[in-house]
C-alpha positions as CSV (number, residue, x, y, z in Angstrom):
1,X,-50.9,91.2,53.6
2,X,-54.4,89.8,55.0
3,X,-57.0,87.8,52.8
4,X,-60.0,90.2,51.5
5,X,-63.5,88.3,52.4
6,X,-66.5,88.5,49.5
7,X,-68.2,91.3,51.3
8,X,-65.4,93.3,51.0
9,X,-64.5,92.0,47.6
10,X,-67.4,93.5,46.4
11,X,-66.8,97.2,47.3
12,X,-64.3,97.2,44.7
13,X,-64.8,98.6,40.9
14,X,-61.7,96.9,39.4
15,X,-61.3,93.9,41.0
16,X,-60.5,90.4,38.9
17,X,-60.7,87.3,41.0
18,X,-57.8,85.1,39.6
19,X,-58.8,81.1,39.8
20,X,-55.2,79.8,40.2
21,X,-56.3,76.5,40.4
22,X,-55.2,73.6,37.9
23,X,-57.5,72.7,35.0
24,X,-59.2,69.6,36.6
25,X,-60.4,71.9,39.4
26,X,-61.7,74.7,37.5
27,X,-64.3,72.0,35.9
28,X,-66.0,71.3,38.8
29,X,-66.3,74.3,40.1
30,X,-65.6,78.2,39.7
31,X,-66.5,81.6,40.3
32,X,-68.8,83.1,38.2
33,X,-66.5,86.1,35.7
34,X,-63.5,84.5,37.4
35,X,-60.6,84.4,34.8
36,X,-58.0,81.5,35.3
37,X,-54.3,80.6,35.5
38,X,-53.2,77.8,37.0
39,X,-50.5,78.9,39.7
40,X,-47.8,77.1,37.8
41,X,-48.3,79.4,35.2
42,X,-48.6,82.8,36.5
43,X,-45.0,84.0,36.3
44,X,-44.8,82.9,32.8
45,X,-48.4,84.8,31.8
46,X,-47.9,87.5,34.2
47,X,-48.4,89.7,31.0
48,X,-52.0,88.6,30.2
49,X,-52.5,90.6,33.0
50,X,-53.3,94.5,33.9
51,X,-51.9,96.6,36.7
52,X,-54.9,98.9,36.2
53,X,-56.8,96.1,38.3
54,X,-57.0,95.1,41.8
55,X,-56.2,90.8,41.6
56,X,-58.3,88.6,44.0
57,X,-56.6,85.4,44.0
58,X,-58.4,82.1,44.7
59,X,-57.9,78.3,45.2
60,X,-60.2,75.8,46.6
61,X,-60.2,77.0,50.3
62,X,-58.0,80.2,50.5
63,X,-54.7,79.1,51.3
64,X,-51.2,78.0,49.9
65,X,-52.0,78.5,46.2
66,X,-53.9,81.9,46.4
67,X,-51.3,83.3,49.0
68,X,-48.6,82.1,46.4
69,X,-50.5,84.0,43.7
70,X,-51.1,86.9,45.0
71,X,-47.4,86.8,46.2
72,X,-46.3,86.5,42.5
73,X,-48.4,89.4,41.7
74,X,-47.3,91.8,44.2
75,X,-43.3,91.2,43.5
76,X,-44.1,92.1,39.7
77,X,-46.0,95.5,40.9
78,X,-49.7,94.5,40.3
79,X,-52.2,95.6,43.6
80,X,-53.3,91.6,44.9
81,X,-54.4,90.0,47.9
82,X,-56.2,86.4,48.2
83,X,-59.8,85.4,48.7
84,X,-60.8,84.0,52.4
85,X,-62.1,80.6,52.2
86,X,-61.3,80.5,48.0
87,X,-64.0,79.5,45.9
88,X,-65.5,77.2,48.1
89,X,-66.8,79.4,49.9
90,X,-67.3,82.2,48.0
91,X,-70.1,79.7,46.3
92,X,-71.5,78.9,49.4
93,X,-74.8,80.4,50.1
């Protein structure tokens, strides 16, 4: 499983991006129609969640926590795979 990058993000029709970031993050910063879940909560809210979507996951840069989420996703059936360089850049012009 390989990270998906924005450009290719974008050629999806029902894609979510899932901010799996904590609380205090998610303040500063997120992606615009983003929905959010800190990654210590997924397995327990797995079933806010539809497996008629495609999952983007993302954390600050596109590493541990969005590899982890989309992870968790993919063991309970759902179609995930993790943004490159997370939110960060994703709002990077």
């Amino acid at each position: 499983m390989n990270c998906i990058s924005k450009s290719d993000v974008l050629k999806y029709k029902n894609f979510i991006i899932l901010d799996v970031r904590t609380n205090e993050e998610r303040e500063i910063k997120y992606i615009p129609n983003s929905i959010h879940i800190p990654i210590n909560e997924l397995e327990n809210r797995i079933n806010e969640l539809s497996n008629k979507n495609f999952y983007i996951t993302a954390c600050g840069k596109g590493g541990g926590r969005s590899i982890l989420g989309a992870e968790i996703l993919r063991k309970s059936n759902f179609e995930a795979s993790w943004l490159c360089n997370g939110t960060i850049g994703w709002l990077e012009k």
